[in-house]
C-alpha positions as a printed Julia matrix, in Angstrom:
175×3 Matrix{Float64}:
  -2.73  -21.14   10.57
  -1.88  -22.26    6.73
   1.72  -22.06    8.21
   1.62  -24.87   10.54
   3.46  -28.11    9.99
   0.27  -30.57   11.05
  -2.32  -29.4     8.38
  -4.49  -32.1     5.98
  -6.42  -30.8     2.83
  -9.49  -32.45    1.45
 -10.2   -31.15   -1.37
 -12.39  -31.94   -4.68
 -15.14  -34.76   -3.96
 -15.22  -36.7    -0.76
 -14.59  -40.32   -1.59
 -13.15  -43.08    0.14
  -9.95  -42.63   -1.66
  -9.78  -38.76   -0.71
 -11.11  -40.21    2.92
  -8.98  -42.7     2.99
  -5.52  -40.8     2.57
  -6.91  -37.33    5.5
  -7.38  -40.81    7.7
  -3.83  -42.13    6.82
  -2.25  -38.66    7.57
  -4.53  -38.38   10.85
  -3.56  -41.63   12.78
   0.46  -40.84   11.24
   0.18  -37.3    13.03
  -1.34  -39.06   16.03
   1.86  -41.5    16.35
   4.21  -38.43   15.84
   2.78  -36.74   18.87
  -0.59  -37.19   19.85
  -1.55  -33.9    21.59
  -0.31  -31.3    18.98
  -3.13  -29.79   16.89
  -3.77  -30.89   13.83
  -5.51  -28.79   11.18
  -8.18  -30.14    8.32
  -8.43  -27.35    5.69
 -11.83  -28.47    3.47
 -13.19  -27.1     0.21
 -15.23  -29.48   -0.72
 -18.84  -29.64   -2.55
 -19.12  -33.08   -0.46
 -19.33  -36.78   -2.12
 -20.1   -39.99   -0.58
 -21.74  -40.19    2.44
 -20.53  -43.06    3.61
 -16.68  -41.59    3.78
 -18.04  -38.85    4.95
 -19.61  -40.96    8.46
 -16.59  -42.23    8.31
 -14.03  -39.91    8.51
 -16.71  -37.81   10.6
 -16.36  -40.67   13.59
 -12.32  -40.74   13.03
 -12.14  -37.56   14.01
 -14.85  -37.69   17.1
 -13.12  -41.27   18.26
  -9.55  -40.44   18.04
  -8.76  -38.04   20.8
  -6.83  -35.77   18.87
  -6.95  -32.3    18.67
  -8.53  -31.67   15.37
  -9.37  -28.0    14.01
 -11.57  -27.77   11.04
 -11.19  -24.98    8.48
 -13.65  -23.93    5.68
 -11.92  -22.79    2.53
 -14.44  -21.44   -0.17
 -16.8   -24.53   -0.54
 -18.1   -26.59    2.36
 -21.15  -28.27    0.98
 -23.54  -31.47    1.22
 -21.27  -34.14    3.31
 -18.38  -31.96    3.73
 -20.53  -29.86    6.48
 -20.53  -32.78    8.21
 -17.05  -33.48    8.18
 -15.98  -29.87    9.22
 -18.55  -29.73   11.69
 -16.34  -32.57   13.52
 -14.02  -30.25   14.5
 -12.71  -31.38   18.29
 -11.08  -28.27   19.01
 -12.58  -24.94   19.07
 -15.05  -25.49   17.23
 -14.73  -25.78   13.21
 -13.28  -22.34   11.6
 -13.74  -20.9     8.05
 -12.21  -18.03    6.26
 -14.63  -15.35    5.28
 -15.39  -16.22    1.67
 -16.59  -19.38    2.41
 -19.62  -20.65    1.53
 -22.12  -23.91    2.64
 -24.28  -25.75    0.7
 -27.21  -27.71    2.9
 -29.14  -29.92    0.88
 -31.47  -32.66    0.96
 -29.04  -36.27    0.02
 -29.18  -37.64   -3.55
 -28.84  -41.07   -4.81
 -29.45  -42.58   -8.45
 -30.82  -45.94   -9.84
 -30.44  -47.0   -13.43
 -31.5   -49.93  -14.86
 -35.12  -52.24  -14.58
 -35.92  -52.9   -10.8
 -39.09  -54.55   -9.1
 -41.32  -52.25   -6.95
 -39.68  -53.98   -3.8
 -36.43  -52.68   -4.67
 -37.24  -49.34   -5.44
 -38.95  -49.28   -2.0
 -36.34  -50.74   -0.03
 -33.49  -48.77   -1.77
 -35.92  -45.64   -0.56
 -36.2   -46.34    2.81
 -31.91  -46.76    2.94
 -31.83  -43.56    1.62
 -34.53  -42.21    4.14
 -32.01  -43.81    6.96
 -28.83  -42.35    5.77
 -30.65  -38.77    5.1
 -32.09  -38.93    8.54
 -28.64  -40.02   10.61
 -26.51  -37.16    7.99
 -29.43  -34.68    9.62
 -29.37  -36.2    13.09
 -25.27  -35.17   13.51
 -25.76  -31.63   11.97
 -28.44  -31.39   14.32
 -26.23  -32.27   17.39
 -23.52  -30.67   15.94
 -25.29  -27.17   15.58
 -27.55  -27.26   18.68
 -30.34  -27.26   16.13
 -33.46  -29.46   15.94
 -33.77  -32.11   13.65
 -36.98  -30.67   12.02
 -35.1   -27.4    11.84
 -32.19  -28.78    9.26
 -34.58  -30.95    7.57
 -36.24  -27.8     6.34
 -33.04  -25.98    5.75
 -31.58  -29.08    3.99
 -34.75  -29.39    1.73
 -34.69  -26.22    0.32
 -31.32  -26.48   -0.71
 -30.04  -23.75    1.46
 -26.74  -21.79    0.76
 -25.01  -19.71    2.93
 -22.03  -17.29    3.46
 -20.25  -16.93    6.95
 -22.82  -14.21    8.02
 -25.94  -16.5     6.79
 -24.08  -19.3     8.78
 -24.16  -17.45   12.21
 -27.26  -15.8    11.63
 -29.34  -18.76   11.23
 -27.92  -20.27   14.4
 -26.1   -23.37   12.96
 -22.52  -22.34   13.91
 -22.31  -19.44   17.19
 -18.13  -18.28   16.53
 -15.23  -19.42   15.68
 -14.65  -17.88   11.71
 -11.41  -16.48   10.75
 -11.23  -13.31    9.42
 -13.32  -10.85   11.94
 -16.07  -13.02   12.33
 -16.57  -13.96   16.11
């Protein structure tokens, strides 16, 4: 699979730069020949959210054939990315592992009450809609990852399949 001539890596943080050049390489593969497989290989520990949504729907919209692989780190936002996987299902070599957390933010600086509330409740919306995908994505309830997410879960392959949030589909054995 690490052979093939169509593979992407995103590695390191997920930003929009790192976004911005898988999407770049996606939509060039697409215009090569748009029904060859392409491969995402991700070891991540996630990033921005945002580029994460967005590269997530890139991949759901774009009618390619998109496998995801897991390569030692899939954490935080990068689940979600991997989890887009369009065909077969999204893969991972047998030393992987997944962080599932609860999503961060920071504020520094003075800032009325108002704004400490409203920035809270954006936060509350992106949290929920990161928890809503991996929640379609796994067959999972939404309650169900919440409570994985907030106690900062991490799992190998075998935790992974064991808990129900991926069925197959791991390289090495694991099926």
């Amino acid at each position: 699979m690490f052979d093939k001539k169509r593979v992407i890596q995103l590695t390191g943080d997920i930003s929009f730069e790192s976004v911005d050049e898988v999407m770049l390489k996606i939509r060039s593969y697409l215009q090569e020949n748009a029904k060859e497989d392409i491969y995402l290989i991700i070891s991540s520990t996630g990033g921005n959210l945002f580029a994460a949504f967005a590269l997530h729907d890139l991949i759901k919209v774009s009618g390619a054939s998109i496998v995801t692989v897991g390569l030692g780190e899939v954490s935080s936002a990068a689940i979600m990315v991997w989890l887009a996987a369009t065909k077969g299902g999204p893969m991972a070599t047998e030393n992987t592992f997944f962080a599932l957390h609860e999503t961060t933010g920071a504020m520094t600086g003075s800032f009325k009450v108002s704004e400490v509330e409203n920035l809270s409740s954006h936060r509350a919306m992106l949290q929920d809609r990161y928890f809503e995908i991996l929640a379609k994505a796994t067959g999972k309830k939404f309650a169900e990852v919440k409570r994985l997410a907030c106690q900062d879960t991490l799992f190998n392959v075998d935790m992974m399949v064991a808990s129900g949030l991926v069925t197959t589909f791991f390289l090495g054995g694991y099926n």
